[in-house]
C-alpha positions in Angstrom: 78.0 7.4 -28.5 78.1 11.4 -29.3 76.3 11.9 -26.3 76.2 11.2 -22.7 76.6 7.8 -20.6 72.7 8.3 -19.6 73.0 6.3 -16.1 75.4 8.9 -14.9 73.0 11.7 -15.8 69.3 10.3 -15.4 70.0 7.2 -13.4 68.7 5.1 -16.2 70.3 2.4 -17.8 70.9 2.5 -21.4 68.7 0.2 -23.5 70.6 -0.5 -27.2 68.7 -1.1 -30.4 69.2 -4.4 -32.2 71.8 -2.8 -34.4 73.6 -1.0 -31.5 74.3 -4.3 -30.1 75.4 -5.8 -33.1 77.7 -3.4 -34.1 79.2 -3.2 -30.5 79.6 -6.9 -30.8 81.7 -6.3 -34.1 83.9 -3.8 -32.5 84.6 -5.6 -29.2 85.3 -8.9 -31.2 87.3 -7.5 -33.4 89.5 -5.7 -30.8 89.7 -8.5 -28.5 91.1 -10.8 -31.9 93.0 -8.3 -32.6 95.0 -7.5 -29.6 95.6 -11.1 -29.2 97.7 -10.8 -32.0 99.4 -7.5 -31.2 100.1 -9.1 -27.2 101.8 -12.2 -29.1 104.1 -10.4 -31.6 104.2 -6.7 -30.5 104.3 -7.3 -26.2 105.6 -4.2 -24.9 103.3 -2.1 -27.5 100.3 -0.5 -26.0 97.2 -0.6 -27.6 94.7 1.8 -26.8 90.8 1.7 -27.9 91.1 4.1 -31.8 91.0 7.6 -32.2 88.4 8.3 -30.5 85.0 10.0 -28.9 84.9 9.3 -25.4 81.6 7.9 -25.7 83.0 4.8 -27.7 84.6 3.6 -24.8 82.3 3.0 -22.3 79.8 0.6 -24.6 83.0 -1.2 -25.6 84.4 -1.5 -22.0 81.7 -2.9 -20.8 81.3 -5.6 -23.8 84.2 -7.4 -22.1 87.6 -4.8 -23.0 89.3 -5.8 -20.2 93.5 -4.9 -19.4 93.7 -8.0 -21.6 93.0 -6.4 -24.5 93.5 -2.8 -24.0 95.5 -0.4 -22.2 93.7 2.8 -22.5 92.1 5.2 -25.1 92.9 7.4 -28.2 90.6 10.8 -28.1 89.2 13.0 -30.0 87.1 15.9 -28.9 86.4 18.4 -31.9 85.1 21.0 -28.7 84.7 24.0 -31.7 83.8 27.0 -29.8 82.8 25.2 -26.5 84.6 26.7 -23.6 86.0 24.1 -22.0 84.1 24.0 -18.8 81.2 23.8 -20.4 78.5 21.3 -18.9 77.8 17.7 -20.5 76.1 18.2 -23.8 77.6 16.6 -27.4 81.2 17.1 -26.9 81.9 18.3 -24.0 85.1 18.4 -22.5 83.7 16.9 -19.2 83.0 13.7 -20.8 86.2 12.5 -19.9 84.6 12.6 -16.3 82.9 9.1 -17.0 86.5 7.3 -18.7 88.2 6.7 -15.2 85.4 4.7 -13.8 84.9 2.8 -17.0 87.9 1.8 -17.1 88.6 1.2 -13.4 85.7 -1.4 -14.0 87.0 -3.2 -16.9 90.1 -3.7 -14.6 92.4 -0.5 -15.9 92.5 2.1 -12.8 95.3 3.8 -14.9 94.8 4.1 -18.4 96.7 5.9 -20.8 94.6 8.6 -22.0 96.0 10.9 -24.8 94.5 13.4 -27.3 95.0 12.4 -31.0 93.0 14.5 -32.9 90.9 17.9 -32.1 89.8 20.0 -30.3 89.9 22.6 -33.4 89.1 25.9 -32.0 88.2 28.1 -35.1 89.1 31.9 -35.6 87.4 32.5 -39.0 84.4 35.1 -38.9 81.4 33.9 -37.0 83.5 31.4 -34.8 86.0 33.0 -31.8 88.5 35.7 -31.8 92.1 35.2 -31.8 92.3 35.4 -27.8 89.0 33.4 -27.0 91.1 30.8 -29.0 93.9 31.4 -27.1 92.0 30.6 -23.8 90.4 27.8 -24.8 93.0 25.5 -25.7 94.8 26.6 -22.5 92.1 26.0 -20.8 91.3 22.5 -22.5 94.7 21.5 -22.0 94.6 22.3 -17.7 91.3 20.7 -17.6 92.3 17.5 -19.5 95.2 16.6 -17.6 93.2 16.9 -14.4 91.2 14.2 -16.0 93.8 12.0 -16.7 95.4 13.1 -20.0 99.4 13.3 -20.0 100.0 13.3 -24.0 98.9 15.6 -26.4 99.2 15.0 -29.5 97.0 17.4 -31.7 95.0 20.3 -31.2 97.5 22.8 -30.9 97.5 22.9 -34.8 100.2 24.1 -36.6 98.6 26.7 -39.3 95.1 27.5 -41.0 94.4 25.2 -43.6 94.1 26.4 -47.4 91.4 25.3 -49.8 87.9 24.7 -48.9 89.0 23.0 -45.3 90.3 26.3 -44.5 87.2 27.8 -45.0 85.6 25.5 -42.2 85.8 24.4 -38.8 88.3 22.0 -38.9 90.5 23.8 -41.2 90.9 27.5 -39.8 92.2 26.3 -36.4 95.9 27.1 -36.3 97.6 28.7 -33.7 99.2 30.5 -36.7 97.4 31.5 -40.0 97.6 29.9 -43.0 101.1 28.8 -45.4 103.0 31.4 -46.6 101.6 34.1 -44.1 102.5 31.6 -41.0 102.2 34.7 -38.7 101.4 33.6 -35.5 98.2 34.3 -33.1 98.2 34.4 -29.2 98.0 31.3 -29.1 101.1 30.4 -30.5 102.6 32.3 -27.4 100.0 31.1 -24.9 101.3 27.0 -26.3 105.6 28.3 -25.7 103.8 29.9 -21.5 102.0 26.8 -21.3 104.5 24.0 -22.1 107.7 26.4 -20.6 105.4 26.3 -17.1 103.9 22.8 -17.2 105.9 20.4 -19.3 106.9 16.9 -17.4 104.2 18.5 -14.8 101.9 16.4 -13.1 98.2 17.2 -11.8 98.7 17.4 -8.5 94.7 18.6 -7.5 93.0 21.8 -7.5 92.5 24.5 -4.5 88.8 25.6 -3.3 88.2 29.3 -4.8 84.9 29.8 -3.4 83.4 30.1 -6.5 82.9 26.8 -9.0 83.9 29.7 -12.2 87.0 30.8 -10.7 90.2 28.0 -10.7 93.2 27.8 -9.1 94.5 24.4 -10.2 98.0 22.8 -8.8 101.2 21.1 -10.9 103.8 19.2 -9.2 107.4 19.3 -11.3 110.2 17.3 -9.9 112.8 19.8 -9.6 110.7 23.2 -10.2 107.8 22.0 -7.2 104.0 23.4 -7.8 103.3 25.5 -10.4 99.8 27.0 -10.4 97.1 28.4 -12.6 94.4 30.3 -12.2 92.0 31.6 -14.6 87.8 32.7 -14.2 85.5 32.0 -16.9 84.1 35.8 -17.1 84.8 39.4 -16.5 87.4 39.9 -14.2 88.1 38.9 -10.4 90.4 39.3 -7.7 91.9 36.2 -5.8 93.7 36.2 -2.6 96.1 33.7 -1.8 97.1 32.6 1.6 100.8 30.8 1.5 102.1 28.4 3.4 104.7 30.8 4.4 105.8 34.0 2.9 108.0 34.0 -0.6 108.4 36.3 -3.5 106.0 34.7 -6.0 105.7 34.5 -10.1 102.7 35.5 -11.8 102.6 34.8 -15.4 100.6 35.3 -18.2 99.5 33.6 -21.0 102.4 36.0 -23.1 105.0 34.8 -20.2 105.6 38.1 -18.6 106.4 38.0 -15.4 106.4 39.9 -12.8 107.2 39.2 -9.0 104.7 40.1 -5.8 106.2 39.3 -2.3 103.7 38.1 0.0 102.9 40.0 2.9 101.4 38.2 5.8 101.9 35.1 3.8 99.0 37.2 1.4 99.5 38.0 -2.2 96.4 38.8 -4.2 96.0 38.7 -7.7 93.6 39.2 -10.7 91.8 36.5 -12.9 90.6 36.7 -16.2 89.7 33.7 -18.8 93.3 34.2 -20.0 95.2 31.8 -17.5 98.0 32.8 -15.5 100.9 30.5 -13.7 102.4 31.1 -10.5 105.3 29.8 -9.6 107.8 29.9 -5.9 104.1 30.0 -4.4 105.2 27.0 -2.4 101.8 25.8 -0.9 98.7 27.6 -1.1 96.7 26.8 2.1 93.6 28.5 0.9 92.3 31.0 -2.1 89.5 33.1 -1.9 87.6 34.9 -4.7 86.8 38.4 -4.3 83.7 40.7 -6.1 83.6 39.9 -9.4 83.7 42.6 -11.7 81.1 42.1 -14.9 81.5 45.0 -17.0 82.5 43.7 -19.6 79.3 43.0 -21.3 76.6 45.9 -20.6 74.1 46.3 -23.2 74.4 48.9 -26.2 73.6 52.4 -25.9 70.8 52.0 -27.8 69.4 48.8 -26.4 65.5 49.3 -25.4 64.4 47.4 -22.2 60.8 45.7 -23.5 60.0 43.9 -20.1 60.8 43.7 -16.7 61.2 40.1 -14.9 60.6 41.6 -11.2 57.0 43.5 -12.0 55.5 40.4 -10.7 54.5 39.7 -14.2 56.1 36.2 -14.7 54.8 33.3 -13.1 56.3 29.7 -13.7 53.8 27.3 -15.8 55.5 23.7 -14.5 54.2 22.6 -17.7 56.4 20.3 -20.2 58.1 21.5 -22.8 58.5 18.0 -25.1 60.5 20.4 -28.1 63.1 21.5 -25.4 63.3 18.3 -23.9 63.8 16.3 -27.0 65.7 18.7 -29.2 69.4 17.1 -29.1 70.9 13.6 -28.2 73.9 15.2 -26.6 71.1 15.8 -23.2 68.0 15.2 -21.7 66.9 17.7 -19.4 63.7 16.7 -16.9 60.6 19.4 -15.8 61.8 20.0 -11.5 60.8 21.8 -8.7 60.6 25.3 -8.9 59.4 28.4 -7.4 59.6 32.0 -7.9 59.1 35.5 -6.2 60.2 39.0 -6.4 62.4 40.2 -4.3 64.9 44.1 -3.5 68.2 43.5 -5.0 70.4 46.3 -3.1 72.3 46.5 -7.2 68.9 46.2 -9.6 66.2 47.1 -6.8 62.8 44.9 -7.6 64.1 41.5 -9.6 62.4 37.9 -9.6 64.4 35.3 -7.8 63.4 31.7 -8.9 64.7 28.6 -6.8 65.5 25.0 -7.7 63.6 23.5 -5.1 64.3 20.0 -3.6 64.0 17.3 -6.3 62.2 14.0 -5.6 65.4 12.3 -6.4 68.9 13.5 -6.6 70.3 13.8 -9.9 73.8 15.6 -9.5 74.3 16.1 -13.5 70.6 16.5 -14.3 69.8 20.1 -16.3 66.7 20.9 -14.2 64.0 23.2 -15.8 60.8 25.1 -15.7 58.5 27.3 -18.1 58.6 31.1 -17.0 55.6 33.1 -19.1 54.6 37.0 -18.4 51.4 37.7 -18.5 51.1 38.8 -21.8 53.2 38.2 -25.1 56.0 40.8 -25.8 56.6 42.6 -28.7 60.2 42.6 -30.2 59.9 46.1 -32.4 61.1 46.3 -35.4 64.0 43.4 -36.9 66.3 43.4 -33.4 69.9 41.6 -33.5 70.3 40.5 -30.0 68.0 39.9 -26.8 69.7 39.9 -23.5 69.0 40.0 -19.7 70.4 41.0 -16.5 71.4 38.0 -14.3 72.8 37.5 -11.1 74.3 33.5 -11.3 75.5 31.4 -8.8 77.8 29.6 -11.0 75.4 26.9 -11.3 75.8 26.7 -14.9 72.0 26.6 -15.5 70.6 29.1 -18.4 68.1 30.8 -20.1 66.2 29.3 -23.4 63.9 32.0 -25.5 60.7 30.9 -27.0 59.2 33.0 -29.8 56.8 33.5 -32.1 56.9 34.9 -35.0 54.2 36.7 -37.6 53.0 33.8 -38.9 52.9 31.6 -35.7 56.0 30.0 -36.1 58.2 29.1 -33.1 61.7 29.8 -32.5 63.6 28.7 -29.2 67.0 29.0 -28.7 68.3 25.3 -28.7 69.3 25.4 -32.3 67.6 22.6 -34.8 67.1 19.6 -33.7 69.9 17.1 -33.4 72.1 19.2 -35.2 75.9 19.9 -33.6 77.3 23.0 -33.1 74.1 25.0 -33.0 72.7 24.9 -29.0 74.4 27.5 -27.7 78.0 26.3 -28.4 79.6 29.1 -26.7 77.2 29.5 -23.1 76.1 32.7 -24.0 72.8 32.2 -22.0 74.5 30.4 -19.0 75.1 31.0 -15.9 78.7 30.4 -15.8 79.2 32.9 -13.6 78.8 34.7 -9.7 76.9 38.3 -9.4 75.4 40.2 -11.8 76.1 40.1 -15.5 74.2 40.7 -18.8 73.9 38.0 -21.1 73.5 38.7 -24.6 72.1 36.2 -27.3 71.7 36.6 -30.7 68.6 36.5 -32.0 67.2 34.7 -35.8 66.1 36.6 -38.7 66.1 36.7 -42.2 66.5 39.3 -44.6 63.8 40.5 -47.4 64.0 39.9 -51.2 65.9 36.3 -51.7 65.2 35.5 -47.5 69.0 35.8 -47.1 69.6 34.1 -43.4 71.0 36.3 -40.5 73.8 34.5 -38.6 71.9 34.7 -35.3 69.4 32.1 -36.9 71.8 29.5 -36.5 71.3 29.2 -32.8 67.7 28.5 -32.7 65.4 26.1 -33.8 62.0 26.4 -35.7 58.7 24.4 -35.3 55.1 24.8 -37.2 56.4 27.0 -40.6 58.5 27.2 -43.3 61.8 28.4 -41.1 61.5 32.0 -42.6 61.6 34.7 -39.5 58.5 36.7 -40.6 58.6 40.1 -38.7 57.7 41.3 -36.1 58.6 39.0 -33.2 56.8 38.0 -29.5 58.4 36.8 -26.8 56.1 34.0 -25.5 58.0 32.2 -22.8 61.3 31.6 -21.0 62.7 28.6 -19.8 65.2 28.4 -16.8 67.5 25.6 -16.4 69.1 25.4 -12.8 71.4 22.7 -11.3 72.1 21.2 -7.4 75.5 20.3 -8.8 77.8 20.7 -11.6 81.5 19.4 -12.8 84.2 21.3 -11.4 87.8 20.6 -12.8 87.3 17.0 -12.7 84.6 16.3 -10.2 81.6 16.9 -9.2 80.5 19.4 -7.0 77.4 21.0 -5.0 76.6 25.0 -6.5 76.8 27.3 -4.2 73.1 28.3 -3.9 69.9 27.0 -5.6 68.6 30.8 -6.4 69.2 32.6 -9.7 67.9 36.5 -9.9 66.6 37.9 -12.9 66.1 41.6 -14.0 65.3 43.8 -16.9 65.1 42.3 -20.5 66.5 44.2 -23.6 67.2 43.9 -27.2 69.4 45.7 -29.4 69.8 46.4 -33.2 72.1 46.2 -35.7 71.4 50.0 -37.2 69.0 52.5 -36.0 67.2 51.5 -39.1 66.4 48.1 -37.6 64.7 49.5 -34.9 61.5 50.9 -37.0 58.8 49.4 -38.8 60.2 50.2 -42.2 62.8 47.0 -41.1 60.0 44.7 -41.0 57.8 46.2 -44.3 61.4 45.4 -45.6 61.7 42.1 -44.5 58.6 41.3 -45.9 59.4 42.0 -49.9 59.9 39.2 -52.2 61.5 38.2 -55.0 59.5 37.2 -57.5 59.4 33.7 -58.6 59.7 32.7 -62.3 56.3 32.3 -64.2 55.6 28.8 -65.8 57.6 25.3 -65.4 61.5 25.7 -66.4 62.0 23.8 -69.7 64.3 21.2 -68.5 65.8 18.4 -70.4 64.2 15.1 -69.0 67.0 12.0 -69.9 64.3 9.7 -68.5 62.2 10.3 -71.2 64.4 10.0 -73.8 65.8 6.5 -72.5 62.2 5.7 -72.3 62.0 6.0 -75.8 65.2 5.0 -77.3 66.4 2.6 -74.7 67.0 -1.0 -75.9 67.2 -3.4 -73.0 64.9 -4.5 -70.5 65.0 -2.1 -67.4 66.8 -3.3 -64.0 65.6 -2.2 -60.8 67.5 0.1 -58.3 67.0 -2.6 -54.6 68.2 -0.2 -52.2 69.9 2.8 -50.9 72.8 2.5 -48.3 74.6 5.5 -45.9 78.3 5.1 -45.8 79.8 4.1 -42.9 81.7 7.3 -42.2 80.8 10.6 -43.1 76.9 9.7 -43.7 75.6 13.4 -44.1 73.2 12.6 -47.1 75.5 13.8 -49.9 76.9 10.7 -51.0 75.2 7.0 -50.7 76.1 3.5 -52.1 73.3 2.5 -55.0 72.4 -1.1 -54.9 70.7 -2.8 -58.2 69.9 -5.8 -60.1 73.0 -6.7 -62.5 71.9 -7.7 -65.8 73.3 -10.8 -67.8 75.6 -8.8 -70.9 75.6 -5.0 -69.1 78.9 -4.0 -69.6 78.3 -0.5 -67.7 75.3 1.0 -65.3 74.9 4.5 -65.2 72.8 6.4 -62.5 70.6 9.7 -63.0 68.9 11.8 -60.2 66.4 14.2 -60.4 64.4 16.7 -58.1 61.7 16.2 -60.7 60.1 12.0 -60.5 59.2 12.8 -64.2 62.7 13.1 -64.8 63.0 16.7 -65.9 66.6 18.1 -65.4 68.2 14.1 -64.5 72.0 14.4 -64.4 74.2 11.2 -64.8 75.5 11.0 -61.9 78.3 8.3 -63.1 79.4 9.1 -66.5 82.1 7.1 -66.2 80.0 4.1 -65.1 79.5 2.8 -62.0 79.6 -0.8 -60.2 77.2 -2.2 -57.7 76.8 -0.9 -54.2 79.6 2.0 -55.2 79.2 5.4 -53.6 77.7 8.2 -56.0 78.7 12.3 -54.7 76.9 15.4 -55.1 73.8 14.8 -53.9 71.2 16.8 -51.2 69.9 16.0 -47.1 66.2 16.9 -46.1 65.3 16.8 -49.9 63.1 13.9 -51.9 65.2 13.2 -55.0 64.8 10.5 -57.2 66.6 7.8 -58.8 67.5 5.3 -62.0 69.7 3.7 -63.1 70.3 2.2 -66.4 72.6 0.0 -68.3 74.8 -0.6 -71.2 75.8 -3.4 -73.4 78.8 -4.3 -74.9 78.0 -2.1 -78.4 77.0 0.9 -76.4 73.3 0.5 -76.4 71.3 1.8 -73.7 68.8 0.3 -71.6 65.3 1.4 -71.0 65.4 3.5 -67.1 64.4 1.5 -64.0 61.6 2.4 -62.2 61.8 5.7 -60.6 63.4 5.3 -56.8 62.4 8.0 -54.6 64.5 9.1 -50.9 64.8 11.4 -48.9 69.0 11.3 -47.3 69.3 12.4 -43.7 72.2 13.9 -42.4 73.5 11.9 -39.9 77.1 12.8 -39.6 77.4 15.2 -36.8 80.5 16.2 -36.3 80.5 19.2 -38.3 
């Protein structure tokens, strides 16, 4: 339930597995017994469905939850570094889109939404700065209230977390840093703006700005009357306002300064950023209009070299599939569309290729629609590069641009990130189109370093297929796929984009150091450390038992994922118990001979109990053996081999 309600996307109906429907039958059984219960001895409680993504609602409602049982939902969003307006994908924000009508169908047209835990919006290196955080849970807050969310009960966290969990992205998401330092960040005085401006406010709807990345949303207070805020998602971009009738208004920012503009002509423009600002004495704001937006911001480096040119009439679309894009995460499933593609004179870039979605054979207002752009020939990325970016002129249409590489050795890279892991396609809309004119959007590109194949940060965001996920030097541009949409979510419904044409310019990439940019970076690259001569003279347990051991082995029957927190370092061991074993013991080894075994359990260990420290996406293997009441070992079981998959996500 990570992912998306599929018939709101693809039209589809969901089909569950055996096991989905089992478990959903648990969970709605369970709920519905308990409630009973609470409604008899507890009436005037409310009870609300637990903690919770907004995915495990819907499967739930619709298992018979009605206002019999429930009266609305706990949440929990860990949105990271996802803007908050980001389209549906694994934890988006605009999830909540799909709760109202759930509900509305189980009978609950108003149910009491609140946040109780996330969204965790990390500052550490790597993650966002201290004012991207800032935004972002402003930002979340406006855009969760417009979908039905009056109480708020985490994710404005205190302080940074110590220990390990500070060092992660949970831990470091404090609007002020960690105990004793307790400093705060802009945050801090972005949460006093926001809750001085909007507390015991209501939504009250949102104002057309002309542009789908530029909001002016509207808060009714009983005494104070609208308060407004505005905010675009990049650059900058001036808004004018046309009042009901003239008045000195309030702008505020996200630090509370205010300052005062009177109208003129019942006019007062102002200027939007991602940091929101609140206006207040506006009275009502008939209409807002968004100006040129101003992009400059993000140019490329000084130093960036342009290796292609998108409007040379070069690049033709392929309409082919593209099964690894398509399958790559559970949190969406874009489909191959319509599209075409010419050059064009852009009055700004002069000759640039213009691609259009073209008319679908059916509608599909949230589907990701996409097509396979390829030049003529392969390009060459010189040297070890650090980022790849190109000019675009969006539409606010939210669609994007995906990279496919390949590397030395013939090994594909494409910026999606692996597959099915979170947090790793794209998590901050780098390559979308979350925007109106021209802007440069720069991505990160994957590489590793020579010697011990230390991994550059980049790498996270892309996902390798067909080699040994080593970046071996020098790199080709292959393809590029364009994802466009007909319609996106705006504030907290859905709306038509403005047009279905993109434009798309001059390609770059830029370097770390100078050094990067010459061949010596990738004769570097290439340099190994040697490995050790010989097998490693380990200690093998197994053996030893082999030998020594006493009583008759047991078996090992099974291996089980926890129910929470299943990311293949921990699993419950299930075995045959022997008649006079006082204690069982389990070793694991990398080796199935049993070289280099460590007991796991020295203390012992009882059936079906959990063991720690092990490894995902590796085989290891398994005994386990017993003791009897004079401390005599058993002879090992047989060996149990497994590969653990990671299957807790939300990290």
């Amino acid at each position: 339930t990570s992912g998306n309600a599929q018939e709101y996307v693809t039209g589809e109906p969901v089909v569950y597995t055996a096991e989905e429907q089992q478990r959903i039958k648990l969970f709605s059984n369970t709920a519905k017994i308990a409630a009973e219960a609470v409604r008899k001895e507890f009436p005037g409680l409310k009870i609300l469905i637990p903690w919770g993504d907004p995915g495990f609602s819907w499967p739930l409602l619709r298992a018979g939850l009605t206002k019999e049982v429930i009266d609305g939902s706990g949440i929990d969003i860990p949105g990271f570094e996802r803007i908050p307006e980001r389209q549906l994908h694994e934890q988006s924000i605009h999830r909540l889109y799909f709760m109202k009508p759930e509900f509305a169908k189980a009978g609950i047209p108003n149910p009491q939404l609140q946040f109780c835990e996330g969204i965790f919006v990390p500052t550490e290196p790597g993650a966002v700065s201290w004012r991207e955080q800032m935004d972002i849970y402003q930002r979340w807050a406006l855009i969760s209230m417009a979908h039905g969310v009056k109480r708020f009960y985490s994710a404005w966290f205190a302080f940074d977390c110590g220990s390990y969990y500070g060092a992660e992205h949970y831990g470091g998401c404090g609007i002020q840093r960690r105990i004793p330092y307790c400093d705060p960040k802009p945050a801090y005085a972005a949460y006093a703006t926001m809750t001085d401006k909007l507390n015991d406010a209501d939504f009250d709807g949102w104002v057309k700005t002309g542009s789908l990345t530029t909001f002016c949303l509207r808060f009714k207070h009983a005494t104070r009357g609208n308060i407004y805020a505005l905010w675009t998602l990049r650059g900058k971009r001036p808004v004018t306002l046309t009042l009901a009738s003239d008045a000195e208004v309030g702008v505020t920012d996200s630090m509370n300064n205010e300052i005062k503009i009177k109208s003129k002509s019942r006019s007062v423009e102002i200027t939007t950023d991602p940091s929101v600002i609140y206006l207040t004495n506006a009275g009502e704001i008939a209409s807002a209009a968004a100006g040129e937006p101003d992009h400059s911001d993000m140019v490329p480096a000084q130093d960036a070299r342009r290796v292609a040119d998108l409007g040379d009439g070069s690049w033709k679309y392929t309409s082919r599939r593209d099964e690894i894009y398509e399958k790559n995460h559970w949190g969406i499933s874009p489909a191959a569309g319509k599209f075409s593609a010419a050059t064009a004179d852009d009055p700004v870039k002069g000759r640039v290729l213009v691609s259009k979605l073209e008319k679908q054979e059916k509608v599909r207002e949230l589907m990701p629609w996409y097509n396979v752009l390829k030049p003529e020939r392969p390009i060459r990325l010189d040297g070890a590069p650090f980022h790849i970016g190109l000019w675009v002129k969006g539409a606010s249409d939210w669609g994007r641009v995906i990279y496919i590489l390949r590397d030395n050795k013939g090994e594909r890279w494409t910026s999606i990130g692996t597959k099915d892991d979170y947090n790793s396609d794209d998590v901050h809309s780098w390559s979308s189109f979350n925007f109106d004119g021209w802007r440069y959007l720069r991505f990160e590109l994957p590489g590793h370093l020579g010697w011990d194949n230390f991994r550059r940060h980049g790498t996270t965001w892309w996902g390798s297929h067909g080699g040994d996920k080593i970046v071996d030097l020098p790199l080709k541009l292959e393809e590029i796929i364009v994802e466009q949409r007909s319609h996106i979510l705006y504030v907290n419904d859905i709306q038509p984009v403005a047009s279905d044409a993109v434009s798309l310019g001059t390609l770059h990439v830029e370097y770390d150091s100078p050094e990067d940019a010459k061949e010596e970076a990738v004769r570097l690259s290439r340099l190994r450390m040697p490995l050790p001569q010989g097998e490693v003279d380990l200690p093998n347990p197994i053996v030893a038992l082999t030998k020594d051991g006493v009583g008759a082995p047991t078996e090992i029957t099974r291996l089980q994922p926890p129910e929470h927190g299943a990311d293949g370092t921990r699993i419950h061991v299930h075995f045959k118990e022997v008649e006079g074993a006082k204690s069982y013991f389990i070793w694991v080894s990398a080796h199935k001979d049993g070289r280099g075994a460590a007991n796991m359990t020295p203390s012992g260990i009882q059936n079906g109990a959990l063991i720690y420290g092990l490894r995902p996406a590796m085989k290891l293997y398994y005994w386990v053996a017993w003791q009897d009441a004079k401390g005599q070992m058993s002879k090992p079981s047989p060996v149990h081999e497994e590969v653990l998959a990671d299957m807790f996500k939300e990290k």
